[in-house]
C-alpha positions as protocol buffer text, in pm:
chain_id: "A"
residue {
  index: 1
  type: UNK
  ca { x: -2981 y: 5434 z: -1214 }
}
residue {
  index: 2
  type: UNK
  ca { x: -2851 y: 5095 z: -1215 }
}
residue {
  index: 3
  type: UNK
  ca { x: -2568 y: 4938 z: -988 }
}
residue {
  index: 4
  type: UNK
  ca { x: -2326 y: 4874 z: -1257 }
}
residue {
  index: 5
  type: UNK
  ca { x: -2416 y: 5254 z: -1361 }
}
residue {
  index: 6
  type: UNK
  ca { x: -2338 y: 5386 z: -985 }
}
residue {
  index: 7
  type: UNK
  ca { x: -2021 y: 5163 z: -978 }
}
residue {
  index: 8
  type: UNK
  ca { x: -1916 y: 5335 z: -1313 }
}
residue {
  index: 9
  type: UNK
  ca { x: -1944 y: 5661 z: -1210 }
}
residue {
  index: 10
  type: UNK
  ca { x: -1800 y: 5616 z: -853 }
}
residue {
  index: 11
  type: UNK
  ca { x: -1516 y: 5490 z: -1037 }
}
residue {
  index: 12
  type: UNK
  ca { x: -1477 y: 5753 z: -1229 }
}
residue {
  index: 13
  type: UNK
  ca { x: -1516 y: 5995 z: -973 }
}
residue {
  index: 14
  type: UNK
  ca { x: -1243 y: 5821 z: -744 }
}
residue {
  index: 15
  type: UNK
  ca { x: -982 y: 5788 z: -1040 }
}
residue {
  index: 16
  type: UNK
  ca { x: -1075 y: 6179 z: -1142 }
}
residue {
  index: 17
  type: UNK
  ca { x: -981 y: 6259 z: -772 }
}
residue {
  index: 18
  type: UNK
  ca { x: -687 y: 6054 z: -738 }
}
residue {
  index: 19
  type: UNK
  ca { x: -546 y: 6230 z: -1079 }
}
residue {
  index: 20
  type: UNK
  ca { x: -594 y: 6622 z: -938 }
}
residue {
  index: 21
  type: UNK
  ca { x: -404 y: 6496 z: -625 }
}
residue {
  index: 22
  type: UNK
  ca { x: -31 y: 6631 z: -571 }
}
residue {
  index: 23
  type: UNK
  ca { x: 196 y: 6339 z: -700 }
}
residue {
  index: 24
  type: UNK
  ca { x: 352 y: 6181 z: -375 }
}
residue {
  index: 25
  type: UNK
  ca { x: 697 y: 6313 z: -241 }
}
residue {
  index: 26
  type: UNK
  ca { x: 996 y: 6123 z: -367 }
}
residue {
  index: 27
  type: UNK
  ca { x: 1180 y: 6026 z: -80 }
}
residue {
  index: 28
  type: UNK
  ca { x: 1519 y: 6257 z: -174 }
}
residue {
  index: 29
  type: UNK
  ca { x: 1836 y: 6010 z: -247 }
}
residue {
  index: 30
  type: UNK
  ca { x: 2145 y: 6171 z: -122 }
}
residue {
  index: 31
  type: UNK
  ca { x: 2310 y: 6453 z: -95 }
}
residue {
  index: 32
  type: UNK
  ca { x: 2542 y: 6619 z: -371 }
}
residue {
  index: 33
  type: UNK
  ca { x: 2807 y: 6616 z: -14 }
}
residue {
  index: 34
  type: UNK
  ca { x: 2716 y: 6242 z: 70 }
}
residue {
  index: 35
  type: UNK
  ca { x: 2784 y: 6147 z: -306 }
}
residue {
  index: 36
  type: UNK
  ca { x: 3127 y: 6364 z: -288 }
}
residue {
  index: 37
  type: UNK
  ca { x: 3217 y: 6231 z: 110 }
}
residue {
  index: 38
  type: UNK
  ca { x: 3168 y: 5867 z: -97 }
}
residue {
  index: 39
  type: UNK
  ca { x: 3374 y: 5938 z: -351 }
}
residue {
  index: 40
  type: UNK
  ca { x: 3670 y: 6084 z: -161 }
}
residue {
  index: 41
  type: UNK
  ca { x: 3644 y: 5727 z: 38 }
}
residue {
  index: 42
  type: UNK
  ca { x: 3712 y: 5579 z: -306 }
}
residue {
  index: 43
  type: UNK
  ca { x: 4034 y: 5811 z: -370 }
}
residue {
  index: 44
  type: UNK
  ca { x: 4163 y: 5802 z: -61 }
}
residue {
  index: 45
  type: UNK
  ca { x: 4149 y: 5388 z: -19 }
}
residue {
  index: 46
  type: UNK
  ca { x: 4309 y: 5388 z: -375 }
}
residue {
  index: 47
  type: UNK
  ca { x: 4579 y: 5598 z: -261 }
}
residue {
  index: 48
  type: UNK
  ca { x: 4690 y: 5406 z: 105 }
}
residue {
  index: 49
  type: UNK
  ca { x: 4652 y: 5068 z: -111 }
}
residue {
  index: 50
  type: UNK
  ca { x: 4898 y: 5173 z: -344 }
}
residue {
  index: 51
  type: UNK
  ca { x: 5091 y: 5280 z: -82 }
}
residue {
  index: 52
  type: UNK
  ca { x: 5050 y: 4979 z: 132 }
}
residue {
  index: 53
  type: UNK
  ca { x: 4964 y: 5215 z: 407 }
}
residue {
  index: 54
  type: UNK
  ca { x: 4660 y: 4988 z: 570 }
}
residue {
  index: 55
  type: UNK
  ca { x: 4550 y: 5184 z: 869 }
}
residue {
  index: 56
  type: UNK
  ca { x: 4468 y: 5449 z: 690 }
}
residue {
  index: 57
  type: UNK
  ca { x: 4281 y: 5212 z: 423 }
}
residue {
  index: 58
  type: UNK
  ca { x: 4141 y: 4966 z: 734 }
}
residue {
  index: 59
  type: UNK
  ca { x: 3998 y: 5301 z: 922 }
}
residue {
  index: 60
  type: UNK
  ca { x: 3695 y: 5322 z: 622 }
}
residue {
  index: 61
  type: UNK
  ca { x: 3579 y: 4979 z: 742 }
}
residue {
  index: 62
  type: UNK
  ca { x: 3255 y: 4963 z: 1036 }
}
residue {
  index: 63
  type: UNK
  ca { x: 3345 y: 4752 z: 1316 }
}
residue {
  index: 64
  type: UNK
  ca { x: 3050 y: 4502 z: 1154 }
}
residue {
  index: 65
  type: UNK
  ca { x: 3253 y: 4494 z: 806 }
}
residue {
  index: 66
  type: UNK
  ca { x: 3208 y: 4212 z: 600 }
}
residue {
  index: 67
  type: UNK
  ca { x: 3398 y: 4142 z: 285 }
}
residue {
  index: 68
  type: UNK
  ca { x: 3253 y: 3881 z: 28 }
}
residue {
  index: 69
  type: UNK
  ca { x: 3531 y: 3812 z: -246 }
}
residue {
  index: 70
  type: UNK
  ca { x: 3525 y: 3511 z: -449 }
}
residue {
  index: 71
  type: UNK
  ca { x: 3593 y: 3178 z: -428 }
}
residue {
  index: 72
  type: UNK
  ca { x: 3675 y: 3197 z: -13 }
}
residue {
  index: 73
  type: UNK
  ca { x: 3468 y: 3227 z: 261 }
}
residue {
  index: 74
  type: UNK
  ca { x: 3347 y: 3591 z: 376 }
}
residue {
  index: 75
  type: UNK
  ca { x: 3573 y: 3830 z: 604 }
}
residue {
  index: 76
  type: UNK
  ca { x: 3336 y: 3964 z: 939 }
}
residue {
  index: 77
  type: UNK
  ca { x: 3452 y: 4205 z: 1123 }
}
residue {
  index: 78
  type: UNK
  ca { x: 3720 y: 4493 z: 1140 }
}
residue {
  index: 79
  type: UNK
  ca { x: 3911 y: 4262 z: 1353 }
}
residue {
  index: 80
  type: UNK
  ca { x: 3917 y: 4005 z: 1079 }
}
residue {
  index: 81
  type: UNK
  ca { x: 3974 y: 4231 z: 807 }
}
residue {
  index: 82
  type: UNK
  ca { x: 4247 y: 4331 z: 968 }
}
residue {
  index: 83
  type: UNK
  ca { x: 4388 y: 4049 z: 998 }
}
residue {
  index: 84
  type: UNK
  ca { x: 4390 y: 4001 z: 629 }
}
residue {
  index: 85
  type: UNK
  ca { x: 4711 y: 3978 z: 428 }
}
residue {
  index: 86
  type: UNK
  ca { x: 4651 y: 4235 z: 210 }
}
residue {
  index: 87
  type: UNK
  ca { x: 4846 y: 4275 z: -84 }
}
residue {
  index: 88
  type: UNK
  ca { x: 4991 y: 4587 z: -246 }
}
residue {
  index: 89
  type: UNK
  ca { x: 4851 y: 4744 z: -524 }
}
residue {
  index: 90
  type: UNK
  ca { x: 5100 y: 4867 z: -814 }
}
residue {
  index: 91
  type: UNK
  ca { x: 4817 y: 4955 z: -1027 }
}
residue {
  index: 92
  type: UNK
  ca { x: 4433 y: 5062 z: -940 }
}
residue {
  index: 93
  type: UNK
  ca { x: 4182 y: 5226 z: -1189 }
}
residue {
  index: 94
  type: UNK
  ca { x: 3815 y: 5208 z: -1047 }
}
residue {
  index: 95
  type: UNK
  ca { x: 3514 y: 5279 z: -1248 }
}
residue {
  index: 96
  type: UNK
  ca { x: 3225 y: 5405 z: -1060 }
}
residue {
  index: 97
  type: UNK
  ca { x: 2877 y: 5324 z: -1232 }
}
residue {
  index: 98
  type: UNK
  ca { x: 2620 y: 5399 z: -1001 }
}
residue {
  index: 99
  type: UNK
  ca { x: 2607 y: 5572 z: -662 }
}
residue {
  index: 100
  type: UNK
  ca { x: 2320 y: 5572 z: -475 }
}
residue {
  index: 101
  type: UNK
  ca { x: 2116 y: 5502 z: -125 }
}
residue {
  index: 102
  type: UNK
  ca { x: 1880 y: 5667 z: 132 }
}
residue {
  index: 103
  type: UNK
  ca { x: 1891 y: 5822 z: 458 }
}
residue {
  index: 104
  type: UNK
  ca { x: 2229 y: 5665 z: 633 }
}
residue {
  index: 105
  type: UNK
  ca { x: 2252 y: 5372 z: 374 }
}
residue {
  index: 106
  type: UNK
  ca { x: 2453 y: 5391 z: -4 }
}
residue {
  index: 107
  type: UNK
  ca { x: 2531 y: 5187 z: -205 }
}
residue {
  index: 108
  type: UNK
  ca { x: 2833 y: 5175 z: -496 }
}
residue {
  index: 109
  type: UNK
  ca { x: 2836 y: 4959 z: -822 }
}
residue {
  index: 110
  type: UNK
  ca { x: 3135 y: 4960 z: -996 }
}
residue {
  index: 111
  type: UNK
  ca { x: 3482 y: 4756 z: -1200 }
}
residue {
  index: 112
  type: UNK
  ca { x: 3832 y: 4781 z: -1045 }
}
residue {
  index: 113
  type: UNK
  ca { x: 4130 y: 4687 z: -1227 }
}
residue {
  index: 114
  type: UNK
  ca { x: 4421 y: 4630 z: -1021 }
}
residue {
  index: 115
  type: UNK
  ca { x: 4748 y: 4489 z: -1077 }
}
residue {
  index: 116
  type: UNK
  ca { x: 4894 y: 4356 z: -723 }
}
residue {
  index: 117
  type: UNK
  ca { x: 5242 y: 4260 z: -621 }
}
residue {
  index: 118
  type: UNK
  ca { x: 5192 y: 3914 z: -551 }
}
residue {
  index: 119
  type: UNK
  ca { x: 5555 y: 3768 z: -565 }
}
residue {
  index: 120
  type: UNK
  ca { x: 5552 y: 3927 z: -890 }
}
residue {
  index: 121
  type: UNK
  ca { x: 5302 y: 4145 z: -1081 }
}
residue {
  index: 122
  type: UNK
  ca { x: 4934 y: 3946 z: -1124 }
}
residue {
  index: 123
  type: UNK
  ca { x: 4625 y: 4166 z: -1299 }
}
residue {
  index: 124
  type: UNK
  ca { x: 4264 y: 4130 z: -1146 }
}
residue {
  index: 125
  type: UNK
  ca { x: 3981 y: 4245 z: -1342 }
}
residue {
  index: 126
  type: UNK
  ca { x: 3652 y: 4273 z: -1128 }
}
residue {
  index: 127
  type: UNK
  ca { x: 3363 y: 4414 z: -1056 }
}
residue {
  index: 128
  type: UNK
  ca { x: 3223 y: 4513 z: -731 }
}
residue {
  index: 129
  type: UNK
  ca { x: 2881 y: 4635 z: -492 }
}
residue {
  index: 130
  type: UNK
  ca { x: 3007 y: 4818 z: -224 }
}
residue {
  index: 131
  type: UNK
  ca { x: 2755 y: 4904 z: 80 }
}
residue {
  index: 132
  type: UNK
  ca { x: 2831 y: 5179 z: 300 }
}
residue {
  index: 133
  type: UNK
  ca { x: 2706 y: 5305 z: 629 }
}
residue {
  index: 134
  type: UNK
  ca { x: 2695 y: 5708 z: 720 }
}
residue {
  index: 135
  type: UNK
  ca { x: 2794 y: 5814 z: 1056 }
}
residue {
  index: 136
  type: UNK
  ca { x: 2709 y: 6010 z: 1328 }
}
residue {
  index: 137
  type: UNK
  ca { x: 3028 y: 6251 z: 1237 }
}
residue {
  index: 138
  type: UNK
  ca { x: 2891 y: 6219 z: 822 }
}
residue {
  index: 139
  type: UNK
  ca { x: 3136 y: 6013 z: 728 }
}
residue {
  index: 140
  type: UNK
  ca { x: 3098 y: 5712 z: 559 }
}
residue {
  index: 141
  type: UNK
  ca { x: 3241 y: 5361 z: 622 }
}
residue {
  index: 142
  type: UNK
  ca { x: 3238 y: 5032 z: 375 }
}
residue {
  index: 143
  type: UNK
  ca { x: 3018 y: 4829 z: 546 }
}
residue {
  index: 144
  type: UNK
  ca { x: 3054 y: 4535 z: 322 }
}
residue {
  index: 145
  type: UNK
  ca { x: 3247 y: 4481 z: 33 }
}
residue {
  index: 146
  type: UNK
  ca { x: 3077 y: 4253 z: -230 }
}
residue {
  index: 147
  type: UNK
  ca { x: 3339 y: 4125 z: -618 }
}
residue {
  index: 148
  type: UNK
  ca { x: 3378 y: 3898 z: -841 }
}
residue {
  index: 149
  type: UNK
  ca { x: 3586 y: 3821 z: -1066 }
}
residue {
  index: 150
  type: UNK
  ca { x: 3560 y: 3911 z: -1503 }
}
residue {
  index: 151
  type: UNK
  ca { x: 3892 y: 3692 z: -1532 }
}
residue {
  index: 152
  type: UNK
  ca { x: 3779 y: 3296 z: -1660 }
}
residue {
  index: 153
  type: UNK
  ca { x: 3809 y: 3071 z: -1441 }
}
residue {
  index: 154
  type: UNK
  ca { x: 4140 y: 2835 z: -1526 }
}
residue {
  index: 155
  type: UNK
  ca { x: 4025 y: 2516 z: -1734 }
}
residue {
  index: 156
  type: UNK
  ca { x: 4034 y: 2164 z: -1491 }
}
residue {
  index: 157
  type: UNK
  ca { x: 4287 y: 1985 z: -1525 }
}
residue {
  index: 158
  type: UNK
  ca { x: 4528 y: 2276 z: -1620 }
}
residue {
  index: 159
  type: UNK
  ca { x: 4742 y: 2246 z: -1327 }
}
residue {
  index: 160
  type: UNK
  ca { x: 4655 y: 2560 z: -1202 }
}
């Protein structure tokens, strides 16, 4: 039998083998509670920032927190995020598109339309990545907070 003939059929023997082999395990994603603990985080910020109740809204943040919106430097910190002027919401309507993560990490893709009371009623269309971090209780905290904005940027020169 020649080399290229023993080759051949060691191959064949080794891909035959691999095929009969159990696939491997998925590593599972999360839980059906994890996805609904996630989403309740969602509901529940929506509901203190219409409010303008902030602790209870600040109090889903990890000390770590960062916040990444655009066009101004990133937020680190519960501290700092606290110390943020945050603005009343008169409007929210969130859109969740994906939810999704491993072990004590998840992640949250997403748009957000809000109208805020900003001396007067301005409209934000955006779209966000939300990170979030499970606890030792099984909560989960935003970790960081990642948007951008759908709305054009104003022309130059326009004054504003």
């Amino acid at each position: 039998m020649s080399t290229r003939s023993v080759l051949l059929a060691a191959l064949a023997l080794a891909l035959a083998s691999a095929a009969c082999q159990p696939p491997a395990q998925e590593p599972a994603g999360l839980s059906e509670e994890d996805v609904a603990a996630i989403r309740a985080v969602f509901e529940e910020n929506e509901q203190a920032g219409l409010a303008g109740d902030w602790e209870p809204f600040l109090s889903h943040f990890t000390e770590d927190a960062v916040i990444m919106w655009p066009n101004r430097p990133a937020v680190e910190g519960l501290e700092a995020i606290r110390s943020v002027n945050w603005v009343r919401a008169i409007e929210v309507e969130h859109s969740i598109v994906q939810i999704d993560g491993q072990g004590d990490l998840a992640f949250v893709r997403g748009t957000l339309s809000l109208l805020l009371d900003y001396e007067g009623a301005v409209k934000e269309e955006n779209k966000f990545l939300y990170i979030l971090r499970k606890q030792p209780d099984g909560s989960w905290l935003w970790a960081i907070w990642m948007s951008n904005s759908d709305l054009p940027l104003p022309e130059e020169g326009s004054g504003t």
